[in-house]
C-alpha positions in Angstrom: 66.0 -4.2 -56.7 66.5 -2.3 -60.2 64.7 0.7 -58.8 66.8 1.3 -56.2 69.9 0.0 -58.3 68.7 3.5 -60.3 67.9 5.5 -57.4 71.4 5.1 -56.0 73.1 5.8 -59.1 71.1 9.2 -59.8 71.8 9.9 -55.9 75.5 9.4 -56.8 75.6 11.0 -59.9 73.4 14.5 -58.6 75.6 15.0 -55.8 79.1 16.9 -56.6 81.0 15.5 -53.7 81.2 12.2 -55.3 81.9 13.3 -58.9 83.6 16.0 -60.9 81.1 18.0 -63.3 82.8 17.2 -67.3 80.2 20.1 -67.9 77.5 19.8 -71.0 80.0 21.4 -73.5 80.4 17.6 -75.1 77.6 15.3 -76.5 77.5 11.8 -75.8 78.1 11.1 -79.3 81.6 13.5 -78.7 82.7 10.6 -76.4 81.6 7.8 -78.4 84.0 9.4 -81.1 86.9 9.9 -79.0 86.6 6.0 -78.3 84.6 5.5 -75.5 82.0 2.8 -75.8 78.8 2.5 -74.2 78.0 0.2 -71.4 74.5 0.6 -71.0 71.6 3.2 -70.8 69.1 3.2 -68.5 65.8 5.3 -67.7 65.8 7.6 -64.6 62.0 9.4 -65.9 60.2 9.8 -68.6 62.4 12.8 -69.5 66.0 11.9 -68.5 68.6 8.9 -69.6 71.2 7.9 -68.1 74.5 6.5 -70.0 76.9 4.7 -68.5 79.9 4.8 -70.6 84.0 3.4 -70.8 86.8 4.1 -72.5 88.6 1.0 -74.2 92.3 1.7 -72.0 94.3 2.6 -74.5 97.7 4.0 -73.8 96.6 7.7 -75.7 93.4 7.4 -73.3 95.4 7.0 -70.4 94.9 10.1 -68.6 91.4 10.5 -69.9 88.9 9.2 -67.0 87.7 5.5 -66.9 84.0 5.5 -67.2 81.7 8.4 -67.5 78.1 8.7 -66.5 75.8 11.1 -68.5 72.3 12.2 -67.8 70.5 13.4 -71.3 67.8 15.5 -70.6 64.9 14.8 -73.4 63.4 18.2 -73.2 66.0 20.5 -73.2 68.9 17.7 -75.1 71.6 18.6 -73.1 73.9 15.7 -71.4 75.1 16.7 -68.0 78.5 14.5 -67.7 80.4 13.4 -64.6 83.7 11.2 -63.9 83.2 9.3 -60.9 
């Protein structure tokens, strides 16, 4: 069940109709320091990670999305972010 758990949620997260792009101009240590906290990591390859991560819903987060999902490539160490 986890492998398809993961195979859903890189199907989801790939696929732009589903998700705005936040880009790779912020690391996932960026988000960590503007208060988001991480809800788990989990391996899509041997090359690519994907965090899962929240902000705490605070009132100066409020207009800031809810969870974001990153996918950190190993090779080239660039996180691809999306808001769901």
């Amino acid at each position: 069940m986890n492998k398809y758990f993961l195979f859903i949620i890189f199907l989801f997260l790939s696929s732009n109709s589903f998700g705005d792009s936040l880009g790779t101009n912020k690391s996932i240590n960026d988000y960590l320091s503007d208060g988001y906290q991480l809800q788990s990591i989990s391996i899509i390859d041997q090359n690519k990670l994907l965090y899962n991560l929240a902000n705490n819903g605070s009132e100066e987060k409020i207009f800031e999305p809810k969870l974001i999902s990153c996918i950190y490539d190993i090779n080239t160490q660039l996180a691809d972010c999306f808001k769901p």
